[in-house]
KEBALUM-439139 format. One record per residue (C-alpha): residue in three letters; z, y, x. Coordinates in Angstrom, 2 decimals. Example, Ala and Ser with C-alpha at 12.3 -4.5 7.8 and 13.67 -1.06 7.14 Angstrom:
BEGIN
DORO  residu       zz       yy       xx
DORO     ALA     7.80    -4.50    12.30
DORO     SER     7.14    -1.06    13.67
REM end
This chain:
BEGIN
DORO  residu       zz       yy       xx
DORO     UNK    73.39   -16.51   -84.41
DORO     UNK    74.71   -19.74   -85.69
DORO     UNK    78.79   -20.30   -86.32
DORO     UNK    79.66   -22.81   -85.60
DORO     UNK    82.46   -25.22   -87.75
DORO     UNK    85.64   -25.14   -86.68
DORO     UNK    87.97   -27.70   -88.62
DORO     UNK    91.35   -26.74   -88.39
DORO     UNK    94.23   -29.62   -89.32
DORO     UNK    97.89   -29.51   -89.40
DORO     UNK   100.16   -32.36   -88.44
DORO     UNK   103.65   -32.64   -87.68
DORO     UNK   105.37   -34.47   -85.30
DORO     UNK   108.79   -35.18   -84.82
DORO     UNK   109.38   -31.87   -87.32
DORO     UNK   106.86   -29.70   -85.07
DORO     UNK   104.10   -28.36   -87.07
DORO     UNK   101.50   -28.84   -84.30
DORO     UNK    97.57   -26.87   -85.29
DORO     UNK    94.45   -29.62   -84.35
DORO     UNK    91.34   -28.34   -84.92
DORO     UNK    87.62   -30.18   -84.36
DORO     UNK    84.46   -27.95   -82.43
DORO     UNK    80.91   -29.63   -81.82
DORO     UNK    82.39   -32.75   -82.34
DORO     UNK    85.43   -32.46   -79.79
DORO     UNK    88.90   -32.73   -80.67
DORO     UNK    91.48   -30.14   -79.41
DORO     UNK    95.54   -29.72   -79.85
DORO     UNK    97.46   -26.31   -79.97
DORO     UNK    99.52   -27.48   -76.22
DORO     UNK   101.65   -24.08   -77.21
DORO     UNK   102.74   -26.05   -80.28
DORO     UNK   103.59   -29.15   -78.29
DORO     UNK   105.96   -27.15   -76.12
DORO     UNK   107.58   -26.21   -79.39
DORO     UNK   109.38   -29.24   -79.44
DORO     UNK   110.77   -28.63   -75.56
DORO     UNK   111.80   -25.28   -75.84
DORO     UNK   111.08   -23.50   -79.33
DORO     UNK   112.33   -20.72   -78.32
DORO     UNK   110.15   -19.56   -75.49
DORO     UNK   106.97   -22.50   -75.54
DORO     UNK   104.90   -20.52   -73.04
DORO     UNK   107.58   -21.36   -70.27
DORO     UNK   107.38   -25.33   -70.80
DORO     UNK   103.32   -24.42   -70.35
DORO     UNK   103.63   -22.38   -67.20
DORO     UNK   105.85   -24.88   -65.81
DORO     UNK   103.40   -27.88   -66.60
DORO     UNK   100.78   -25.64   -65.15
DORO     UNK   102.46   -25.55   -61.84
DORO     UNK   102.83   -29.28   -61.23
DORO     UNK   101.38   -31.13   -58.61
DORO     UNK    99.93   -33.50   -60.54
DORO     UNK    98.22   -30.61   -62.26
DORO     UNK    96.99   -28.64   -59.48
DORO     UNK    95.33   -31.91   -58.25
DORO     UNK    93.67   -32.31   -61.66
DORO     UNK    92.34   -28.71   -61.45
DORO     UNK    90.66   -29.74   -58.41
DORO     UNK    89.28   -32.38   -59.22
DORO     UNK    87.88   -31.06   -62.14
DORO     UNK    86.42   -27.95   -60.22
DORO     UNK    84.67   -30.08   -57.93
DORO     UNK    83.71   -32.27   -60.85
DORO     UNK    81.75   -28.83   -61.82
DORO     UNK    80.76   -27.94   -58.94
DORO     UNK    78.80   -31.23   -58.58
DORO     UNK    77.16   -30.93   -61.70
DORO     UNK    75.73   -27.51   -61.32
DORO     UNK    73.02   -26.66   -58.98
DORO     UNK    74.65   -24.58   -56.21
DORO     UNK    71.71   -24.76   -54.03
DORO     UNK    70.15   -22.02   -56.02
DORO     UNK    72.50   -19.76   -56.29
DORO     UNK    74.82   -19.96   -53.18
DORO     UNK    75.29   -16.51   -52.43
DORO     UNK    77.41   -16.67   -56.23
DORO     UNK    79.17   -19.99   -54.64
DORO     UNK    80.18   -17.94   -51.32
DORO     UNK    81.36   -14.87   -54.31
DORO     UNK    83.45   -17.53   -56.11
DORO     UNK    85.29   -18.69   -53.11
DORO     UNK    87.01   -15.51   -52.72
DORO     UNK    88.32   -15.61   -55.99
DORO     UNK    91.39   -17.92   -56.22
DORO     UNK    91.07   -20.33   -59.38
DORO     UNK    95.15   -20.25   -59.49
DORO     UNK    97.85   -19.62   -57.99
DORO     UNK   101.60   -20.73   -57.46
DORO     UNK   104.62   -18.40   -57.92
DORO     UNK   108.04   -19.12   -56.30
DORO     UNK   110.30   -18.39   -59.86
DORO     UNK   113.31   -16.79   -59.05
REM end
């Protein structure tokens, strides 16, 4: 089995120390340590909020159809009719 290189890289932004890192050639960004900078005391909250957007929720499907077109589901529908059943996400009233 071959590991493969993971780059890690620090930057900071607007005094945020926010963790890059670089995997088969594609770029990613710690979103936790973007959220720093919203709420640095409890970052996962400014994620779960972003998470329940509208404008995210589209993007999510849109990007599971995206998939969905690129595999072959002919051959394997009975796993297609499996995955419906299983919601992808779901939203929670808060309070």
């Amino acid at each position: 089995m071959v590991k493969k290189l993971i780059k890690k890289l620090k930057i900071t932004v607007k005094g945020i120390e926010i963790i890059t890192f670089i995997k088969n050639n594609s770029d990613y960004v710690s979103l936790t340590d973007i959220a720093r900078y919203k709420n640095p005391g409890f970052p996962a909250d400014v994620v779960k909020n972003w998470m329940r957007t509208r404008s995210t929720i589209d993007f999510l499907g849109l990007w599971e159809n995206y998939i969905i077109s690129i595999l072959n589901w002919s051959n394997s529908t009975s796993l297609k009719m499996k995955l419906e059943l299983i919601p992808l996400f779901c939203l929670l009233k808060n309070g």
